[in-house]
MARVEXVEX-63530 format. One record per residue (C-alpha): x, y negated, z negated; residue number from 1; residue in one letter. Coordinates in steps of 0.25 Angstrom, whole numbers, always signed. Layout:
ATOM      X      Y      Z  resi  resn
ATOM      X      Y      Z   NUM     A
...
***
This chain:
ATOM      X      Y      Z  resi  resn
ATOM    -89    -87   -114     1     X
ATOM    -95    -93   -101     2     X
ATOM    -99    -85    -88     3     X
ATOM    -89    -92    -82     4     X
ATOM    -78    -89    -90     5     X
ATOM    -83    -74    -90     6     X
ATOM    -83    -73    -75     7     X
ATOM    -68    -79    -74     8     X
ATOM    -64    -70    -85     9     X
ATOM    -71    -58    -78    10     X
ATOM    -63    -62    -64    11     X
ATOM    -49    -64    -72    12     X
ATOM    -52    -51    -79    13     X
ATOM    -56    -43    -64    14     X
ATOM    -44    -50    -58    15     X
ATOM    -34    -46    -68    16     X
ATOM    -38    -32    -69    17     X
ATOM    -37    -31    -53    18     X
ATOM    -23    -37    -54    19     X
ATOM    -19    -27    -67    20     X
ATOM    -24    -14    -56    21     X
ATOM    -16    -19    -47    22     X
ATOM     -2    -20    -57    23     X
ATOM     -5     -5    -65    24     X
ATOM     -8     +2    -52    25     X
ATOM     +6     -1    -48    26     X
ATOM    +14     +0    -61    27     X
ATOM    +20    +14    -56    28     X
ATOM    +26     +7    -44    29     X
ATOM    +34     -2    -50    30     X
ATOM    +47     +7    -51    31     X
ATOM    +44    +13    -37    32     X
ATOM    +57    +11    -29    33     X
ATOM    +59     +6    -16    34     X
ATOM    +54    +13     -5    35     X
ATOM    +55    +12    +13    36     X
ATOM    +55     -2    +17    37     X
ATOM    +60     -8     +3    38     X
ATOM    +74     -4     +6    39     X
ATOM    +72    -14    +18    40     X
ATOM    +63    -25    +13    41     X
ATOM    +71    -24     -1    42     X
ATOM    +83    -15     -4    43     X
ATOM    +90    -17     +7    44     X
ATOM    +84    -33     +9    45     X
ATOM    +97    -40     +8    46     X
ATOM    +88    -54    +10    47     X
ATOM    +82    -52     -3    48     X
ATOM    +93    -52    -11    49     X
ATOM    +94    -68    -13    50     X
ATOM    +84    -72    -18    51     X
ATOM    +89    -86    -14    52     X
ATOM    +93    -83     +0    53     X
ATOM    +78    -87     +6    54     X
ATOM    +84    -87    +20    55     X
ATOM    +90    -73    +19    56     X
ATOM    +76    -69    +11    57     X
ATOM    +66    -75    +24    58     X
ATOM    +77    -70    +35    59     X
ATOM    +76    -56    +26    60     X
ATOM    +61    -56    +31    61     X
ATOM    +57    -66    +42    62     X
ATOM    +44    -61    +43    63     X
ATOM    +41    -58    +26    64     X
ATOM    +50    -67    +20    65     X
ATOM    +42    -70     +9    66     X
ATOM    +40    -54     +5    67     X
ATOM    +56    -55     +7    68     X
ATOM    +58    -66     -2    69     X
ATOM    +49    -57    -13    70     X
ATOM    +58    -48    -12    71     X
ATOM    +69    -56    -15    72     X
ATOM    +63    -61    -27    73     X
ATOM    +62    -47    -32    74     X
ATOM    +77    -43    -29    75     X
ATOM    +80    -56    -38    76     X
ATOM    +72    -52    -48    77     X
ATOM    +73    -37    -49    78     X
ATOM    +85    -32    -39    79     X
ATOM    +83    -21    -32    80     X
ATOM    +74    -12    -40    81     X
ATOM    +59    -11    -33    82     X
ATOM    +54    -12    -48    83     X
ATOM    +52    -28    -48    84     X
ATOM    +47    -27    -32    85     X
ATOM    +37    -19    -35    86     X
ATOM    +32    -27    -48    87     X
ATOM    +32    -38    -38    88     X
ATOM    +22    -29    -26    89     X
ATOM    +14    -28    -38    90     X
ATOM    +13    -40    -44    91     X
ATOM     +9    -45    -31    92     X
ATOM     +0    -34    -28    93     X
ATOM     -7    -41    -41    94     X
ATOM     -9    -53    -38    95     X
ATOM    -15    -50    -25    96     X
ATOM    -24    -41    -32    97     X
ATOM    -28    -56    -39    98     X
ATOM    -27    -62    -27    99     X
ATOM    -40    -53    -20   100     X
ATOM    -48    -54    -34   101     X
ATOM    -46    -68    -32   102     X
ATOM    -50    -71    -18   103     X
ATOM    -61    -61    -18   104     X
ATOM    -66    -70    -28   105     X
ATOM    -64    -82    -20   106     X
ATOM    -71    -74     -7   107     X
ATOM    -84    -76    -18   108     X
ATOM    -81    -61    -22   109     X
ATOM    -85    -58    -37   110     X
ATOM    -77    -51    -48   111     X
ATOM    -81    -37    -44   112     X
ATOM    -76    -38    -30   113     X
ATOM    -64    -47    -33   114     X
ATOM    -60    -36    -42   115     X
ATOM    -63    -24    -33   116     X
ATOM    -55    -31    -23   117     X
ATOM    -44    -33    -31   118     X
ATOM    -44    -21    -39   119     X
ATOM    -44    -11    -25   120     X
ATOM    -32    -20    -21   121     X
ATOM    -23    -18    -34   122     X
ATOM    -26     -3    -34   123     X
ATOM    -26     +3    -21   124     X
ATOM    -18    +14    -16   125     X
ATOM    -18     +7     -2   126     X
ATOM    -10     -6     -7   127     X
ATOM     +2     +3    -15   128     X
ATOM    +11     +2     -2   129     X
ATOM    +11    -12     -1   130     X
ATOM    +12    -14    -18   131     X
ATOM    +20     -3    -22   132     X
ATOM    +29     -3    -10   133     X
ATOM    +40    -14    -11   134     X
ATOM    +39    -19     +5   135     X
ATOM    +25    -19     +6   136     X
ATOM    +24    -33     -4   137     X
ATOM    +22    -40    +10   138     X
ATOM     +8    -36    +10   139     X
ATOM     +7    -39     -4   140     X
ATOM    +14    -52     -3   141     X
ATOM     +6    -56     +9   142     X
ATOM     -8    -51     +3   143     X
ATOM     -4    -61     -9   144     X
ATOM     -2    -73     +1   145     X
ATOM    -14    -68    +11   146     X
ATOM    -23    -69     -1   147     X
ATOM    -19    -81     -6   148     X
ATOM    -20    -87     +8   149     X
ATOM    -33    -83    +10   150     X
ATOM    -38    -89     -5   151     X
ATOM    -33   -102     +0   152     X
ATOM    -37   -103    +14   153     X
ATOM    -51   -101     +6   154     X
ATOM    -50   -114     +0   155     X
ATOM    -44   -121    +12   156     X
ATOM    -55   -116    +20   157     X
ATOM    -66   -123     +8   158     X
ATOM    -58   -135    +10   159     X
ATOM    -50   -137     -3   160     X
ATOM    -37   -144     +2   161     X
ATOM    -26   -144    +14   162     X
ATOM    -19   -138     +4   163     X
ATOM    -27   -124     +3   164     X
ATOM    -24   -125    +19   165     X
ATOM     -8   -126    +18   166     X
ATOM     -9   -114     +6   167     X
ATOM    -17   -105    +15   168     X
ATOM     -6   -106    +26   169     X
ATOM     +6   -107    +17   170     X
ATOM     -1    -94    +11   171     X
ATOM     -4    -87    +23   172     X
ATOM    +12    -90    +29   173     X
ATOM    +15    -84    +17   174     X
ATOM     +7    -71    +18   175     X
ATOM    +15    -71    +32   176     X
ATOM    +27    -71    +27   177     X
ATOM    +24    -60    +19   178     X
ATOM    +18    -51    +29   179     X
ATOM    +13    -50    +44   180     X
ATOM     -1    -48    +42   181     X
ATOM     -4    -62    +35   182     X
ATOM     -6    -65    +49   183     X
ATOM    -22    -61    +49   184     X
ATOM    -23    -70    +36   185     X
ATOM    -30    -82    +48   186     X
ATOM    -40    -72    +51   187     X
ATOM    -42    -66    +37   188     X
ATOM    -43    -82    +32   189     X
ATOM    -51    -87    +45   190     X
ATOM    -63    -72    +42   191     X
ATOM    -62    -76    +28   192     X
ATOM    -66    -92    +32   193     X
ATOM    -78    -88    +41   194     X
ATOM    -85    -76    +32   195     X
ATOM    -85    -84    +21   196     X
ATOM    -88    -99    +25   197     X
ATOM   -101   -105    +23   198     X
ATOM   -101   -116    +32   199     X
ATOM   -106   -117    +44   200     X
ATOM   -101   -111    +58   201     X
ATOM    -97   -124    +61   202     X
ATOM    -87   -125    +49   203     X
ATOM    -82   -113    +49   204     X
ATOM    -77   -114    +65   205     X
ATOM    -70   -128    +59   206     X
ATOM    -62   -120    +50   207     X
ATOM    -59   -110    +60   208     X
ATOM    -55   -122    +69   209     X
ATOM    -45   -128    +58   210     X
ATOM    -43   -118    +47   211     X
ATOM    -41   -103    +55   212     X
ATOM    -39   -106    +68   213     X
ATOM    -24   -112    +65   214     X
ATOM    -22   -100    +56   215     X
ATOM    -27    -91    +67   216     X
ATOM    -19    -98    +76   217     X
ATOM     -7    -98    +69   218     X
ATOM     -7    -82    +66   219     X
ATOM     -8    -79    +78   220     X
ATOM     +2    -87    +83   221     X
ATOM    +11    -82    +73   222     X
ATOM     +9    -68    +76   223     X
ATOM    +13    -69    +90   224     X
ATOM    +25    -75    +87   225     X
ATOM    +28    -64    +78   226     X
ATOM    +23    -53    +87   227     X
ATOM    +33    -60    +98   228     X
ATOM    +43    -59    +88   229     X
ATOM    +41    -46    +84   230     X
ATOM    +41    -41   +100   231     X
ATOM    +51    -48   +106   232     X
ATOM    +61    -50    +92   233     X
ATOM    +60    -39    +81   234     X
ATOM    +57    -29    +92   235     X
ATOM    +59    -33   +106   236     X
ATOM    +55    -23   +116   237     X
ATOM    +49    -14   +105   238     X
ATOM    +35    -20   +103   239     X
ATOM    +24    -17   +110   240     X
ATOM     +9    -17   +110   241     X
ATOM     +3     -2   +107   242     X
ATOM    -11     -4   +109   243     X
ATOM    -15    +11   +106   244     X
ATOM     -8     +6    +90   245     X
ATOM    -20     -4    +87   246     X
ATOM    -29     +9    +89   247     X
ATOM    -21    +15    +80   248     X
ATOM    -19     +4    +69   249     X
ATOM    -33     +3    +68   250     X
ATOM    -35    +18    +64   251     X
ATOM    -24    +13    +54   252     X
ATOM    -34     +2    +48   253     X
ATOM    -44    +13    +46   254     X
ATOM    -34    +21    +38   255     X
ATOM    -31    +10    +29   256     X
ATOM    -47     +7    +29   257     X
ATOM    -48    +22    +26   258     X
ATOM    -35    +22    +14   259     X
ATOM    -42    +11     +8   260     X
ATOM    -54    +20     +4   261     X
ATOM    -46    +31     +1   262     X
ATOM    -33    +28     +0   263     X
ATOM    -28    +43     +3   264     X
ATOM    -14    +48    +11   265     X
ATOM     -6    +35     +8   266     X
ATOM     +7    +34    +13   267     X
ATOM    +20    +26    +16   268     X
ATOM    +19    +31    +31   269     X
ATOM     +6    +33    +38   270     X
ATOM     +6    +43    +51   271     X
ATOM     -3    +36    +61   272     X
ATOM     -8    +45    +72   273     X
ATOM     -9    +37    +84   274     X
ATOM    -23    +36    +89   275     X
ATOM    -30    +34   +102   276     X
ATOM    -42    +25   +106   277     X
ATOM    -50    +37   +108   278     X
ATOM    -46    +43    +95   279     X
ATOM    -57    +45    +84   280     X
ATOM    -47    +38    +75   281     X
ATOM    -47    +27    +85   282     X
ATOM    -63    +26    +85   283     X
ATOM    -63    +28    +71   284     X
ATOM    -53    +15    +66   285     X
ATOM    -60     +7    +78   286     X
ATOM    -74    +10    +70   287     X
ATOM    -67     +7    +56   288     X
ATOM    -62     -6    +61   289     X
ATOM    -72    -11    +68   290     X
ATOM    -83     -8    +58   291     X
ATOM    -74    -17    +47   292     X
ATOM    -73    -28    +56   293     X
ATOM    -90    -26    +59   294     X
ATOM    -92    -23    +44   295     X
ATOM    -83    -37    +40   296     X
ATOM    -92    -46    +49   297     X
ATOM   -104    -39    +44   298     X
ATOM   -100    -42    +31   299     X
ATOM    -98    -58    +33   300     X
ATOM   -112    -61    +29   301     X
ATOM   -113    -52    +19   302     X
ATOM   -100    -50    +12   303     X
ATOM    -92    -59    +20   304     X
ATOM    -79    -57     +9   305     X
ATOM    -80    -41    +12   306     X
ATOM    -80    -45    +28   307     X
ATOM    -66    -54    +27   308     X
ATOM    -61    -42    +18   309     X
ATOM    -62    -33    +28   310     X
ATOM    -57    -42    +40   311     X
ATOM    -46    -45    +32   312     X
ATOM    -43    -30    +31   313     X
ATOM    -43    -30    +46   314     X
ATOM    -35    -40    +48   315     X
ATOM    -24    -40    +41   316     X
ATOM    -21    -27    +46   317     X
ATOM    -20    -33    +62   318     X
ATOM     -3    -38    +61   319     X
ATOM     +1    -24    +55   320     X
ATOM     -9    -17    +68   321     X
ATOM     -2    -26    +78   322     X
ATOM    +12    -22    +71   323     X
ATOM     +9     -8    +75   324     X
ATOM     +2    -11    +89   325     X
ATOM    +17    -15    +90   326     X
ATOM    +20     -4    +87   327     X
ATOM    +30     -7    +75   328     X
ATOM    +28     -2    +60   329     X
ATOM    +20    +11    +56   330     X
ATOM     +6    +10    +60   331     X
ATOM     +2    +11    +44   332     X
ATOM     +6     +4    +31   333     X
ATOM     -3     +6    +19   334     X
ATOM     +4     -9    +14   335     X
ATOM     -1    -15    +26   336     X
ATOM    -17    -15    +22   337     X
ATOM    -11    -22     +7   338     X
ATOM    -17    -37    +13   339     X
ATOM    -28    -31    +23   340     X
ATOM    -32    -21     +9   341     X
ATOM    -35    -36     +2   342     X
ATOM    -46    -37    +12   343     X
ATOM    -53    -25    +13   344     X
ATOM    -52    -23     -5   345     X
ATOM    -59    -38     -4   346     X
ATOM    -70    -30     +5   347     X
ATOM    -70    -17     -4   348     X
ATOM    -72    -28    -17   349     X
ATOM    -84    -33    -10   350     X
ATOM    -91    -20     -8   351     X
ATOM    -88    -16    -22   352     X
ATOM    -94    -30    -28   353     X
ATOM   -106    -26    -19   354     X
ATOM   -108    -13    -25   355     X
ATOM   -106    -19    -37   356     X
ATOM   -119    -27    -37   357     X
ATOM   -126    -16    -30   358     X
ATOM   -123     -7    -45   359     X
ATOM   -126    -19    -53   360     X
ATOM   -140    -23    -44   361     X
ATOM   -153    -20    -52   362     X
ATOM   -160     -6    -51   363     X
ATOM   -172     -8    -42   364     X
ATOM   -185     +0    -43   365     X
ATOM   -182     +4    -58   366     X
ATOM   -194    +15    -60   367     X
ATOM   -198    +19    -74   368     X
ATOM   -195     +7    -81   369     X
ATOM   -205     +2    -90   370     X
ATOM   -204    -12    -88   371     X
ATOM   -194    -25    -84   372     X
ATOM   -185    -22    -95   373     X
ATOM   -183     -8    -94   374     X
ATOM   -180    -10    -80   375     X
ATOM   -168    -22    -84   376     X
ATOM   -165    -12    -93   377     X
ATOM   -164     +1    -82   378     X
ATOM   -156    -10    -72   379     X
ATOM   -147    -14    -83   380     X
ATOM   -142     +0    -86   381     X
ATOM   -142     +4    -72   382     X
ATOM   -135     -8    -66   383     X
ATOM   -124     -6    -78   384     X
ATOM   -122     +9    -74   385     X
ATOM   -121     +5    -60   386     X
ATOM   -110     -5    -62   387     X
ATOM   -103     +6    -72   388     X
ATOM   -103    +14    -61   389     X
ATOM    -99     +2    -51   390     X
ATOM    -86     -2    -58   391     X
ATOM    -82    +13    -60   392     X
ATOM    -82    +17    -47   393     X
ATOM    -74     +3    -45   394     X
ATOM    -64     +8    -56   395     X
ATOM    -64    +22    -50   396     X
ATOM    -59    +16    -38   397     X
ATOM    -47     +8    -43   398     X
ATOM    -44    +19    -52   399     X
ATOM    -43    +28    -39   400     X
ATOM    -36    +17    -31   401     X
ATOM    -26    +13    -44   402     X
ATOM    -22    +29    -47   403     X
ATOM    -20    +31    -31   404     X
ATOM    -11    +19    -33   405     X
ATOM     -3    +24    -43   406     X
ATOM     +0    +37    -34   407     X
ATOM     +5    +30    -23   408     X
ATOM    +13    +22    -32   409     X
ATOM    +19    +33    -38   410     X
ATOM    +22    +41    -23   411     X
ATOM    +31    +28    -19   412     X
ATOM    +39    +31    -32   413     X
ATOM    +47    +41    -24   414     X
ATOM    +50    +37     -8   415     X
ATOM    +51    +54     -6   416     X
ATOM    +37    +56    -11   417     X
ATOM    +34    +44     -2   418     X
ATOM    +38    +48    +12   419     X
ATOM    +36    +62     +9   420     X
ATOM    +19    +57     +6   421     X
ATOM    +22    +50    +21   422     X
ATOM    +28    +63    +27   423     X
ATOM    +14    +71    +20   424     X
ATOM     +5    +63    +29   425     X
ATOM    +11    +59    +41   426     X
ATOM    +20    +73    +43   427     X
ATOM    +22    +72    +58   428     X
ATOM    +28    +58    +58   429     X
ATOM    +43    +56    +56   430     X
ATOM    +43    +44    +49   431     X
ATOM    +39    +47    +35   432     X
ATOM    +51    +60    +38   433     X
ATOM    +61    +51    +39   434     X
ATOM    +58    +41    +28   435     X
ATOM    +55    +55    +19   436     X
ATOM    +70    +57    +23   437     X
ATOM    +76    +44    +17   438     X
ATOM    +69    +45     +5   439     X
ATOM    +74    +58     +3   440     X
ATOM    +87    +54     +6   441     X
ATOM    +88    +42     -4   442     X
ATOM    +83    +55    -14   443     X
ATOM    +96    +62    -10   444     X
ATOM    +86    +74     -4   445     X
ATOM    +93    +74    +11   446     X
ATOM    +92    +88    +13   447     X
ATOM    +74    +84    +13   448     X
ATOM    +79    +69    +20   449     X
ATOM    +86    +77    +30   450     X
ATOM    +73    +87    +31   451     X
ATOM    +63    +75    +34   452     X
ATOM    +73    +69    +45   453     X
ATOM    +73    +82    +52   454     X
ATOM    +58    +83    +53   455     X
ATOM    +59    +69    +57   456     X
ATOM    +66    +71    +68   457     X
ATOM    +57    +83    +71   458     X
ATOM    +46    +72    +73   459     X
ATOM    +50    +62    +79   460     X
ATOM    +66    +68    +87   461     X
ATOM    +65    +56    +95   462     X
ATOM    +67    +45    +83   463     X
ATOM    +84    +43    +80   464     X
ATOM    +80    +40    +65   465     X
ATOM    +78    +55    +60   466     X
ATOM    +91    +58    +67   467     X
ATOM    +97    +47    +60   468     X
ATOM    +91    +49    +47   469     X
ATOM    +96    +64    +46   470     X
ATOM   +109    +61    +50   471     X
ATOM   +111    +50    +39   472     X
ATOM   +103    +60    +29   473     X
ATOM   +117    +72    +33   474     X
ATOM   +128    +60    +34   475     X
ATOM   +125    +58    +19   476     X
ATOM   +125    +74    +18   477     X
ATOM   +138    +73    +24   478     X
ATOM   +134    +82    +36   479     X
ATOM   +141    +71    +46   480     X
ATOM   +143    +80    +59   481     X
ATOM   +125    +83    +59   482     X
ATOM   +124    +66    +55   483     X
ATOM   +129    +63    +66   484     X
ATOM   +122    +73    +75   485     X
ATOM   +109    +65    +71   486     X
ATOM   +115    +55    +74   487     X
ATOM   +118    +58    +88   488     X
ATOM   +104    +63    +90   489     X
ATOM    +98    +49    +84   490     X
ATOM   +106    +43    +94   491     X
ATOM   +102    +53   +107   492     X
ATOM    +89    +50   +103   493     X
ATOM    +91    +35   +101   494     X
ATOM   +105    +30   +109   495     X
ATOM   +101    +15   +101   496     X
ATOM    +99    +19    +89   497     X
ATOM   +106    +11    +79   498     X
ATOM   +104    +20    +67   499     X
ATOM   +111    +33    +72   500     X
ATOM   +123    +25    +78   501     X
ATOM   +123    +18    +64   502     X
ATOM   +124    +31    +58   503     X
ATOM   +135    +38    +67   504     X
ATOM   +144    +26    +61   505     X
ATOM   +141    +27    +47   506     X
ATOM   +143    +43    +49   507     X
ATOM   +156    +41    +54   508     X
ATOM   +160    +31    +43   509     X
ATOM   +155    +41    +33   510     X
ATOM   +163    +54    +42   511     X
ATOM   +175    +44    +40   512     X
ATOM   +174    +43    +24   513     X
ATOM   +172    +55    +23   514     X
ATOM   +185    +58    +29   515     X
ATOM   +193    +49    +22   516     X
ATOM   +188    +55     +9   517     X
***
């Protein structure tokens, strides 16, 4: 067999073993139910349930119609048991586990790092909320087109055809219709262009003139439209500017950096303490983010695929910060860093390749050794023990990563066990309470339902939702007279709130029956 053919056969096999990591360390997930927002995005969906009805799928989900049209094609396929949606977050969450080996290749990465890349991707803890959680195949989807984007804007940028330039932007419009954070693909695509060229200044600036800058242009464009839209539409006269939050979603950055490492207290819901500029945890993040971006440009020159990994990172994480600068959404989402996680694992591939050589390097200063052979000899055994002990620290890893996987797999098998892991860590936040509470309410526990909506309400009296959730949690108990005592308070509290009047007329209608029983 030629070297060639052994090389391809090496990549195909690293390639396929990533992808198989990335499909086993899920099996137990695929009979998990639907859990939170998949009762929206899915149960509940009435837009998917056509699979014909394109209009009703893209009105479904203006802004992810794609990710709705998904959907679709698994509630024609499956119906409504989350077994065949999860099958396909895995199957997708595979072939972007392909889709890094591969362009960590094309970046001129060799097999080990293309594999290291690839193989932290398809095992980490970190990636199960956006992979074993139904809703969060945006990130997945949009990772898949994001990828693919960038692997064609590659050979648009070498000059191989109009045709690579309309695939990078029909890929790109894709990756936005799946999720918001595409939007940073311009500046991800346009680092990845100027570390990597080896023309002259001159040339690159050309490109930036013709290529990027129309890209650039565009998404930024685009994402005022959209914040215009969000601000005076979805939420008129509820959006404003919380300076004090990008402080704040920076210490969130170095969490994720931090979880990545160790991935330890993984939750559904994160409590984030807010944070002041004077605040060590303020001077702290700053430091963390700021030496990335110092240690990414560093890296151009050396390890210029390492510097766009870690930019990338960075980046992608900017629409979900200005989300919350907003002051809309939680301040942390574990599925949020799926397609920014590429970046930084691209990074992590290229340390690991670099230690690699360092294992394999010859011994130097050999004492003892009798003459040249027995020195060949010395370095032979030395280097071979050295890279033994290379792959199984690397194996060690995924094992750890792959078993941590497996746990958090098995914890969103039950949406009890998963609220009540929220409530452990973030106690004093009223949130995870009242999504405890439902969960124990679809398990017929209202007694414990009504338990968590009362320390709820303890938390946080001023929020009509506790109110309104206990008193829906003793109308089904039939205990009408203290329902609708909640739901007077829900109403004091909150005169417009359209829940607790909702509920005084289902109460009475459900008073009424009773009656006529």
């Amino acid at each position: 067999m030629t070297r060639p053919a052994i090389h391809y056969n090496g990549r195909l096999a690293a390639c396929s073993a990533a992808a198989l990591l990335g499909g086993l360390v899920y099996l137990n997930a695929l009979h998990n139910p639907f859990v939170y927002d998949d009762y929206h995005t899915v149960v509940a969906n009435p837009s998917i349930t056509d699979l014909t009805n394109v209009r009703a799928i893209v009105q479904g989900a203006l802004t992810r119609p794609i990710v709705n049209f998904s959907y679709a094609v698994d509630r024609a396929a499956w119906g409504t048991r989350p077994f065949g949606f999860h099958v396909t977050n895995v199957l997708l969450h595979m072939l972007n586990v392909v889709l890094l080996f591969q362009l960590a290749r094309q970046l001129g990465k060799g097999t080990l790092a293309a594999f290291a890349a690839a193989a932290l991707l398809a095992v980490h803890p970190m990636m199960t909320e956006a992979v074993g959680y139904i809703s969060g195949r945006s990130e997945v989807l949009c990772a898949t087109f994001f990828m693919l984007a960038l692997m064609a804007g590659r050979r648009w940028t070498r000059g191989d055809g109009r045709r690579w330039a309309c695939l990078t932007v029909g890929l790109w419009f894709a990756a936005l219709a799946t999720k918001e954070s595409a939007a940073m693909f311009p500046l991800v695509f346009l680092i990845y262009d100027w570390f990597s060229a080896p023309d002259t200044d001159a040339t690159r600036r050309r490109r930036v003139l013709t290529i990027h800058a129309p890209l650039v242009g565009f998404a930024l464009l685009a994402g005022l439209v959209r914040l215009a839209i969000f601000a005076r539409i979805e939420y008129p006269g509820q959006a404003s500017v919380h300076w004090n939050y990008v402080l704040l979603e920076l210490d969130v950055i170095r969490r994720y950096v931090w979880m990545l490492v160790v991935p330890a207290n993984q939750a559904l819901f994160h409590d984030v303490a807010r944070i002041g500029p004077f605040d060590f945890r303020a001077l702290l993040s700053i430091t963390v983010v700021g030496a990335m971006v110092a240690v990414a440009l560093k890296l151009r020159r050396v390890d210029w695929v390492s510097g766009v990994g870690l930019l990338w990172f960075l980046l992608v994480l900017v629409p979900s910060s200005a989300l919350i600068a907003l002051d809309q959404g939680e301040p942390m989402a574990e599925h949020r860093i799926y397609l920014a996680s590429c970046g930084m694992f691209l990074a992590a591939g290229s340390a690991i390749a670099w230690v690699g050589r360092r294992l394999t390097a010859p011994v130097e200063n050999v004492v003892n050794v009798g003459n040249v052979g027995d020195v060949d000899d010395v370095d032979g055994v030395r280097s071979r023990r050295r890279t033994w002990a290379g792959a199984a620290g690397l194996a060690a890893v995924l094992l750890s990563f792959g078993l941590g996987t497996l746990v958090r797999n098995a914890v969103w098998r039950d949406p009890v066990t998963l609220w009540r892991e929220s409530v452990d860590l973030a106690p004093a936040h009223d949130r995870p309470r009242l999504l405890l509470g439902e969960a124990l309410r679809d398990a017929n526990r209202r007694d414990e339902a009504m338990e968590q909506y009362q320390i709820a309400i303890r938390l946080r009296p001023t929020d009509p939702t506790g109110y309104v959730k206990l008193g829906e949690c003793l109308a089904e108990m039939g205990k009408f007279a203290q329902a609708r005592e909640q739901f007077l308070k829900a109403i004091d509290v909150s005169p417009r709130d359209v829940s607790a009047q909702h509920s005084l007329t289902i109460l009475a209608e459900m008073e009424t029956r009773v009656q006529l029983q």
